[in-house]
KESE-160372 format. One line per field, with one value per residue (C-alpha): chain; residue in three letters; x negated, y negated, z negated. Coordinates in pm, 1 decimal. Layout:
N
unit	A ...
code	ala ...
X	X ...
Y	Y ...
Z	Z ...
END
This chain:
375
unit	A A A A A A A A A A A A A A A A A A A A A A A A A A A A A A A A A A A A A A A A A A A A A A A A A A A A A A A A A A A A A A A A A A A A A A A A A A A A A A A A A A A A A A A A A A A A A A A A A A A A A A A A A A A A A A A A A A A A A A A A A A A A A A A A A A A A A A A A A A A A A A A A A A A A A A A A A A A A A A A A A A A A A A A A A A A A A A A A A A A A A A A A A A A A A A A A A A A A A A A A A A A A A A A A A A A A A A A A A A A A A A A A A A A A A A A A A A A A A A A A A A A A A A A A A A A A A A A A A A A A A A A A A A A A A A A A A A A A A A A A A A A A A A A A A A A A A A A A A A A A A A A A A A A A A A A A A A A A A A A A A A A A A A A A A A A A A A A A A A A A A A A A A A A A A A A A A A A A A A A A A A A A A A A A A A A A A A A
code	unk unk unk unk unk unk unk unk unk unk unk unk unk unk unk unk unk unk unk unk unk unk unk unk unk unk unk unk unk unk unk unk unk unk unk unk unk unk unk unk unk unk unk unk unk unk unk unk unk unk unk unk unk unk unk unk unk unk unk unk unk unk unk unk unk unk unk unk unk unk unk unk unk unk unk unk unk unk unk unk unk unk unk unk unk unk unk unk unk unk unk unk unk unk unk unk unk unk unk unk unk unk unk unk unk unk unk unk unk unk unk unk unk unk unk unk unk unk unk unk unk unk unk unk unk unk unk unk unk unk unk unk unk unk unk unk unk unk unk unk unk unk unk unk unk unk unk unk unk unk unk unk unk unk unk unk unk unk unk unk unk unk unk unk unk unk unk unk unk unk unk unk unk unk unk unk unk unk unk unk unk unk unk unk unk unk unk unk unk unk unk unk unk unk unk unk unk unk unk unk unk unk unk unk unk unk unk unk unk unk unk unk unk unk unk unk unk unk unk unk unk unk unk unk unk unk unk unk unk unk unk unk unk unk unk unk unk unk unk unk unk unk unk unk unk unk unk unk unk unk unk unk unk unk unk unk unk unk unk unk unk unk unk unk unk unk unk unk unk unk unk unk unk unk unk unk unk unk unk unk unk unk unk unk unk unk unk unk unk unk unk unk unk unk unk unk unk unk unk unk unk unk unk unk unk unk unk unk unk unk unk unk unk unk unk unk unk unk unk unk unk unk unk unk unk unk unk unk unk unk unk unk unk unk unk unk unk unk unk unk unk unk unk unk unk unk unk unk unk unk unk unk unk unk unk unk unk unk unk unk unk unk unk unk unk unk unk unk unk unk unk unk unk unk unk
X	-2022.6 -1900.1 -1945.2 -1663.5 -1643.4 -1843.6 -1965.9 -2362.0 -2339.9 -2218.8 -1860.3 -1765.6 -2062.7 -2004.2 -2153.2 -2125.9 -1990.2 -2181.2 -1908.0 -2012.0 -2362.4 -2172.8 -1979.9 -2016.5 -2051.2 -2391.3 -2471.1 -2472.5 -2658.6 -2952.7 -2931.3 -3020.5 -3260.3 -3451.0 -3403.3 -3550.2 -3820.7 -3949.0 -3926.2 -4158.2 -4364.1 -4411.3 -4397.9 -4694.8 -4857.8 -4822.4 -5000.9 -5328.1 -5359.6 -5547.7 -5820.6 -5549.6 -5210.8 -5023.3 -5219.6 -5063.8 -4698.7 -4759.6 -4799.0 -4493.8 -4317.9 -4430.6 -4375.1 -4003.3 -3942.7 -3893.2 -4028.4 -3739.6 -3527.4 -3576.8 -3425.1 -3055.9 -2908.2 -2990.7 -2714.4 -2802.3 -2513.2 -2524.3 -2880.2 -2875.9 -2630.9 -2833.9 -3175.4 -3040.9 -2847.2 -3129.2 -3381.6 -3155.1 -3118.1 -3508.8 -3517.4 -3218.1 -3488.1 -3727.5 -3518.0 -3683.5 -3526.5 -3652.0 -4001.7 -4316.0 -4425.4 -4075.3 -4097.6 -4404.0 -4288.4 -4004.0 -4220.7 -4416.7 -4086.8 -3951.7 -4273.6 -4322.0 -3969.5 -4027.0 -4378.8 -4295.5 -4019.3 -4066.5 -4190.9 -4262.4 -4007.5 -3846.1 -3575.1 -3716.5 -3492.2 -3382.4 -3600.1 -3494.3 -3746.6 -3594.4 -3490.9 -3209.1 -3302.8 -3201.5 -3439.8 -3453.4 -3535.0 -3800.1 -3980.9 -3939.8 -4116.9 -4405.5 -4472.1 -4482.2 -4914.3 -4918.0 -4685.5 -4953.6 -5246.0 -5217.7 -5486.9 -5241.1 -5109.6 -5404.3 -5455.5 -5165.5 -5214.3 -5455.1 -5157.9 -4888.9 -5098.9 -5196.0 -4811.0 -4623.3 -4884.6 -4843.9 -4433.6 -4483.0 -4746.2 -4452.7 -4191.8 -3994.0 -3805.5 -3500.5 -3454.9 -3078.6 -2968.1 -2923.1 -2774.9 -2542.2 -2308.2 -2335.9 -2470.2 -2524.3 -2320.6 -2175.4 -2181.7 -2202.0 -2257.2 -2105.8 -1831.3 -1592.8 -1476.3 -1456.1 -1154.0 -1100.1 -814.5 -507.7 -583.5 -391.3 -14.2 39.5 -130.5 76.1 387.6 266.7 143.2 495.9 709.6 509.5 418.9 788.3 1003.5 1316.8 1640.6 1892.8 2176.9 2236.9 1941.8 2187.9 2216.8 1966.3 1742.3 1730.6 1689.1 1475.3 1239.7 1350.7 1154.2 873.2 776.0 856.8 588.7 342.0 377.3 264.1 -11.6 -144.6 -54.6 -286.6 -570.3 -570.7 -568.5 -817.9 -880.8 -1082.3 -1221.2 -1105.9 -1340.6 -1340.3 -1215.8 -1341.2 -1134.6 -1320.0 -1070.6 -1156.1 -912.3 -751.5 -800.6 -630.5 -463.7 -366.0 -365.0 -702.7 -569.7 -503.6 -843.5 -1026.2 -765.4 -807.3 -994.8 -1084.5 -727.7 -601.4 -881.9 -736.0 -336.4 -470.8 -628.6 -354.7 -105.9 -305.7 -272.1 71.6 153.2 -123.2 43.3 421.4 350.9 29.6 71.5 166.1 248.8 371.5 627.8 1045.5 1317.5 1462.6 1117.3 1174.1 835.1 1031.4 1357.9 1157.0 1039.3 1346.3 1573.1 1258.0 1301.6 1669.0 1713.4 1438.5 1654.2 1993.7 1871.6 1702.7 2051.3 2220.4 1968.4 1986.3 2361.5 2379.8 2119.4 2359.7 2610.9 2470.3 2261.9 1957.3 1745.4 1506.4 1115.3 1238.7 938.4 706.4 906.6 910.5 623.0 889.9 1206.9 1426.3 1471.7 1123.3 1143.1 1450.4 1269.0 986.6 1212.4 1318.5 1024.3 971.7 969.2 873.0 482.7 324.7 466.9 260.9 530.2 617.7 411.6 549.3 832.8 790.5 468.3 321.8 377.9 7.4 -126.7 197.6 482.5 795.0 621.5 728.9 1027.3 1356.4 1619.5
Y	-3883.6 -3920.1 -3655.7 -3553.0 -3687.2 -3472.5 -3472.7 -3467.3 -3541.6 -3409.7 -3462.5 -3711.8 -3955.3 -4297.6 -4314.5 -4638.3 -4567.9 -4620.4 -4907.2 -5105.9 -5179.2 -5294.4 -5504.1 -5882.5 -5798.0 -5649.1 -5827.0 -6167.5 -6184.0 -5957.0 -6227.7 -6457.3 -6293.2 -6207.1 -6598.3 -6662.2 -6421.0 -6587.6 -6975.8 -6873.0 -6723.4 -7013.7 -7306.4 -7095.0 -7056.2 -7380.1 -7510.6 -7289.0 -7074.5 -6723.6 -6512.7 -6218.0 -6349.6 -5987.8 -6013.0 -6326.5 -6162.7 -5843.5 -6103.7 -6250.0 -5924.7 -5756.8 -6082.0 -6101.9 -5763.8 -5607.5 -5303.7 -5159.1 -5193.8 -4853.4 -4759.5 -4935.6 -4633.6 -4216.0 -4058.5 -3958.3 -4112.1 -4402.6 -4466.3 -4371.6 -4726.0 -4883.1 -4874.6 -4897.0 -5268.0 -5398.8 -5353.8 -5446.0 -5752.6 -5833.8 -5762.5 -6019.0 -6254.6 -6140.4 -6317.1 -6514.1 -6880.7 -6778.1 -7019.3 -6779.0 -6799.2 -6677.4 -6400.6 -6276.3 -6279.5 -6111.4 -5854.1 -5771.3 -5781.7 -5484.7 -5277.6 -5341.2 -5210.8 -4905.3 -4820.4 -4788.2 -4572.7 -4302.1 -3976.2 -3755.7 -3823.1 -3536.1 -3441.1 -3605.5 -3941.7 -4002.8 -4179.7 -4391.7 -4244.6 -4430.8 -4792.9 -4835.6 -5159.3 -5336.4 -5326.9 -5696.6 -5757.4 -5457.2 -5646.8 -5977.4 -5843.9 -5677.0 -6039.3 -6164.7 -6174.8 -6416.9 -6669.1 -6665.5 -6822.8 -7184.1 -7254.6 -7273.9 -6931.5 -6735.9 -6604.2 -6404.3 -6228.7 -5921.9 -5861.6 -5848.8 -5664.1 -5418.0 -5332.5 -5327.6 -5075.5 -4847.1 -4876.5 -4768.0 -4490.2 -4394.9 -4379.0 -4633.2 -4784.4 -4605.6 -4789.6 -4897.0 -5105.0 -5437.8 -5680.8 -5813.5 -5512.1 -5485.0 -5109.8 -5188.3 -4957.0 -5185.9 -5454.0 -5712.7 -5786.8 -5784.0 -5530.6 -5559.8 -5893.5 -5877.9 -6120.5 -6139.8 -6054.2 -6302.4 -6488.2 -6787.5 -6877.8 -7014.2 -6766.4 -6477.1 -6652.1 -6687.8 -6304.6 -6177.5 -6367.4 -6280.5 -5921.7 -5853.8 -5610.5 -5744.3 -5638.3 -5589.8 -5828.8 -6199.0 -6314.6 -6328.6 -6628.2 -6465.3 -6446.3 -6765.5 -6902.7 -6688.8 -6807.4 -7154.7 -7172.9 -6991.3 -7232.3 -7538.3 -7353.0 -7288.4 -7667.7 -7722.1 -7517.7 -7646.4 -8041.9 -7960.3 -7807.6 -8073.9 -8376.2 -8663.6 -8887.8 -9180.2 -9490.8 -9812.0 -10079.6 -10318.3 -10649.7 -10979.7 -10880.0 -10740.8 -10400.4 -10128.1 -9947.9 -9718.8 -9358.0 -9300.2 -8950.2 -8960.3 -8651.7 -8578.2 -8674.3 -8985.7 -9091.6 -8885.9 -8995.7 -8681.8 -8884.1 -8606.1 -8472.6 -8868.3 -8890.5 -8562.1 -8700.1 -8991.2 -8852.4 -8619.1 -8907.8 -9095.9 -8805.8 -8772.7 -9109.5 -9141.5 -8855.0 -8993.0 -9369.7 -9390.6 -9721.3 -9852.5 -10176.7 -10200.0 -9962.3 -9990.5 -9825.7 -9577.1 -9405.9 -9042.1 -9108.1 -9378.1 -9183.3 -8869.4 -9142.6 -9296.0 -8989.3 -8822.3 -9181.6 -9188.8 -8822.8 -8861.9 -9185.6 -9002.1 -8700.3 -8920.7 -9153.4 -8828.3 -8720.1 -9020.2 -9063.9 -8715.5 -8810.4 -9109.9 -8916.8 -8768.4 -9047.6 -9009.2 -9227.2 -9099.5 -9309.5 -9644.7 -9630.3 -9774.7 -10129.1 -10179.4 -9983.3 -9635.9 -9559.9 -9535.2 -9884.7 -9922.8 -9600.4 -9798.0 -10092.8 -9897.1 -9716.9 -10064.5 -10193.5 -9929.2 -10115.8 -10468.3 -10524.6 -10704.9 -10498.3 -10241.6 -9984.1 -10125.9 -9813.2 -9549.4 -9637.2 -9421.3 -9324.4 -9609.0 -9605.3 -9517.2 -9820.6 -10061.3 -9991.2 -10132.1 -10328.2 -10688.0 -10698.4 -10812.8 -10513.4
Z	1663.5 1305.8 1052.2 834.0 480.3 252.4 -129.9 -177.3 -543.7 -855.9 -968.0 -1146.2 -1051.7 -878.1 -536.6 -306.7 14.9 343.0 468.6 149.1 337.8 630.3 410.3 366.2 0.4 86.8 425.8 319.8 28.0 167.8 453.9 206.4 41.3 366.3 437.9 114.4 126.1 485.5 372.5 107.6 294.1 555.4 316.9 125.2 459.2 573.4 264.2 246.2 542.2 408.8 628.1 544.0 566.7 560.2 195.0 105.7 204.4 23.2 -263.2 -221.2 -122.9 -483.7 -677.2 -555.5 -654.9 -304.1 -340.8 -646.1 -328.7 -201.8 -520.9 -501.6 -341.8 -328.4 -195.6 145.3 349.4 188.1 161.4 561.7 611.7 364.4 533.6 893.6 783.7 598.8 867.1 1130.9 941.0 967.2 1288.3 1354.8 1264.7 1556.7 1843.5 2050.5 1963.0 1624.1 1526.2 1607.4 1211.2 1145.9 1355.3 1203.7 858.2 957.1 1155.5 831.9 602.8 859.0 879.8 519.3 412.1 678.9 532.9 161.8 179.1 -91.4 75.8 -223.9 -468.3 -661.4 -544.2 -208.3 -92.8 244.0 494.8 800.5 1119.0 1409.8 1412.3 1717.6 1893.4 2248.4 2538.6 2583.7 2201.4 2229.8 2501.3 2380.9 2050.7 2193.4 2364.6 2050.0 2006.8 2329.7 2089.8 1836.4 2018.4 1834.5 1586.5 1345.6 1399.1 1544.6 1205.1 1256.8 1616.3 1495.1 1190.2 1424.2 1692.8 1433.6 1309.2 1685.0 1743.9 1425.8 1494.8 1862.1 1718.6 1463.0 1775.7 1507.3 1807.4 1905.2 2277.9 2343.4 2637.8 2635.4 2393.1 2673.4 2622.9 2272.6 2205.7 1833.2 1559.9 1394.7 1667.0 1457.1 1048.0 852.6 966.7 712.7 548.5 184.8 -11.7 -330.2 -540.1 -540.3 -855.0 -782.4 -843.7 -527.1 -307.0 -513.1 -430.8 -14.7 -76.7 -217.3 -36.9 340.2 251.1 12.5 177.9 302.7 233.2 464.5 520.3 416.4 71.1 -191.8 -448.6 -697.8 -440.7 -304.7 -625.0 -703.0 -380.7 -466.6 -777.2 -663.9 -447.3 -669.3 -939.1 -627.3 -532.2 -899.5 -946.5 -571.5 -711.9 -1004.9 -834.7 -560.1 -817.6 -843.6 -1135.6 -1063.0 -1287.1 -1155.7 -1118.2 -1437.9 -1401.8 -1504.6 -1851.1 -2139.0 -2103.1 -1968.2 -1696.4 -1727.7 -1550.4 -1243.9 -1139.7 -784.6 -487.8 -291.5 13.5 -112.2 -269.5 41.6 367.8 653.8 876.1 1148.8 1107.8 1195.1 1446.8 1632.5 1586.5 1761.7 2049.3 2115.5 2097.9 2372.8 2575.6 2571.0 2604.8 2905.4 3084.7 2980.0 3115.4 3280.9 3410.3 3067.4 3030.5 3376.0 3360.8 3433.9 3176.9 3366.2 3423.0 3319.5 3071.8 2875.4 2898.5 2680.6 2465.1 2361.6 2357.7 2109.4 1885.4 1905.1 1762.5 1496.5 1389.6 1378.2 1209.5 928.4 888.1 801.8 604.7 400.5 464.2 275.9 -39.8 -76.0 -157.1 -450.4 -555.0 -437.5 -244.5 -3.1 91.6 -69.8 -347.1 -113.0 -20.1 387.9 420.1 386.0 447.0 675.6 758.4 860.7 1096.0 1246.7 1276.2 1469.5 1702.4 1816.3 1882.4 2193.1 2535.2 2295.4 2458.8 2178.9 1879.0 1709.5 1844.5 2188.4 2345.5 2155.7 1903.1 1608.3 1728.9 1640.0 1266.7 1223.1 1331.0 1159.6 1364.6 1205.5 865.6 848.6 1077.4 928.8 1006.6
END
């Protein structure tokens, strides 16, 4: 049952609301810091194992600074979220699959937290009674002792023995069912997904021109211009953040090279995304001609290939038909390893066993399709 939105404090001072513990903001650095707080506990373990070892993490608990943390929040509602996330996030670290030392230190980090909250403050702060926990992490915690019966780790047992038994004397367990149908509020952490403000130029433009409201009819003139040089200024700013300057190697000359500025994909090639293209493309052409190279042309496999090359070659003729006319030329920087006379070149190489694109025309210009045959 939720309770309706109510003031607890004065007017006019700031309170954090209870959804900000539920909040990546919060959730993922105390993750961290829990994290932190149980490496160095093990890794100080590890090294000199103590008679007392709940001494040696008080230690480190007071060192760290873990004990101001009852004092982040006093409002009551918010100090209720604040308490139930943080121990539900040490007791994330009691599963099972966890390592046994792990689940010790995270066992003491949870009583710990429980056991020092302030009980006779002035005006009194809230306190968190009842823990809510699943049945099948209950019992898999109270087996915990039996884990501990290593040398290395029997150090530990009377500890742990000592707090399950002052939680169960507390009634500190609130019992839920099991984790299977997820009877958790919130199910999972964090609940909410904090993203920052839109500082950059080209995620402004992609913000304004997905989340604009549209007007009704035909965009005039203005406005495609308008959305025109938008994007040419986001393509900018996304050119200069994605740039790469690299130092040739020197050659046997005395000069030094100069500094090259080139694009990261260039210097840093995709290779999972071209890994992916390629598997796909083997499926497709596995299912189109699976009996490739013995295969006749009027199979409806090659038909779908050659109709698919055919209409990628006509709409690029156009294409270039229409940049000819004013002026402009369209992939002829790179020699015969662009343009449109190489994609020509490749679509006739489809059917051609032996050529780089005799499987797949114009899907072969990955692996060379087209380079080195005169048009």
């Amino acid at each position: 049952m939720s309770l309706a939105p109510t003031h607890t404090t004065p007017r006019g001072q700031v309170v954090l609301q209870p959804t900000y513990f539920t909040c990546s903001l919060f959730v993922d650095p105390a993750r961290e810091d829990i994290d932190h707080l149980i490496r160095v506990y093990a890794e100080r373990y590890v090294k000199s194992p103590l008679p007392q070892p709940f001494v040696l993490f008080k230690d480190i608990w007071n060192n760290q600074g873990w004990m101001w943390l009852h004092f982040k929040v006093f409002d009551a509602r918010s100090r209720d979220a604040f308490l139930k996330v943080t121990m539900q996030l040490f007791s994330e670290r009691l599963a099972e699959s966890e390592y046994p030392l792990t689940r010790a230190a995270a066992l003491f980090g949870l009583y710990t937290f429980f056991a020092t909250q302030p009980t006779t403050s002035a005006p009194p702060l809230h306190a968190l009674a009842h823990l809510p926990m699943t049945i099948d992490m209950y019992q898999s915690l109270l087996k915990l002792p039996d884990v501990l019966e290593t040398d290395f780790l029997r150090l530990l047992k009377p500890h742990v023995i000592y707090i399950l038994s002052a939680l169960q004397k507390a009634q500190f367990f609130h019992i839920l069912p099991p984790s299977n149908v997820y009877p958790l509020n919130p199910r999972e952490l964090p609940r909410e997904k904090f993203v920052s403000d839109i500082t950059d130029s080209y995620e402004q433009v992609a913000y304004a021109t997905t989340n604009a409201t549209k007007k009704k009819g035909r965009p005039s003139k203005h406005d495609k211009v308008k959305k025109s040089k938008d994007a040419v200024v986001a393509l900018d700013k996304w050119l200069d953040k994605t740039a790469y300057t690299y130092q040739p190697p020197r050659a046997t000359s005395s000069e030094a090279p100069q500094s090259v500025t080139t694009h990261i994909l260039l210097s840093h090639p995709p290779s999972t995304t071209r890994n992916n293209y390629r598997a796909k493309k083997s499926e497709l052409l596995e299912k189109l001609e699976p009996d490739y190279p013995y295969v006749t042309t009027d199979g409806l496999g090659r038909a779908a290939l050659e109709r698919a090359n055919l209409g990628v070659v006509n709409r690029l003729q156009k294409i270039d038909e229409e940049a000819a006319a004013k002026g402009m030329e369209i992939g002829g920087e790179g020699g015969e390893r662009t343009g449109l006379r190489r994609v020509e070149r490749a679509a006739d190489e489809l059917g051609k066993i032996g050529l780089l694109g005799g499987r797949g025309g114009l899907l072969g210009l990955l692996e060379g399709a087209g380079i080195g045959q005169s048009s």
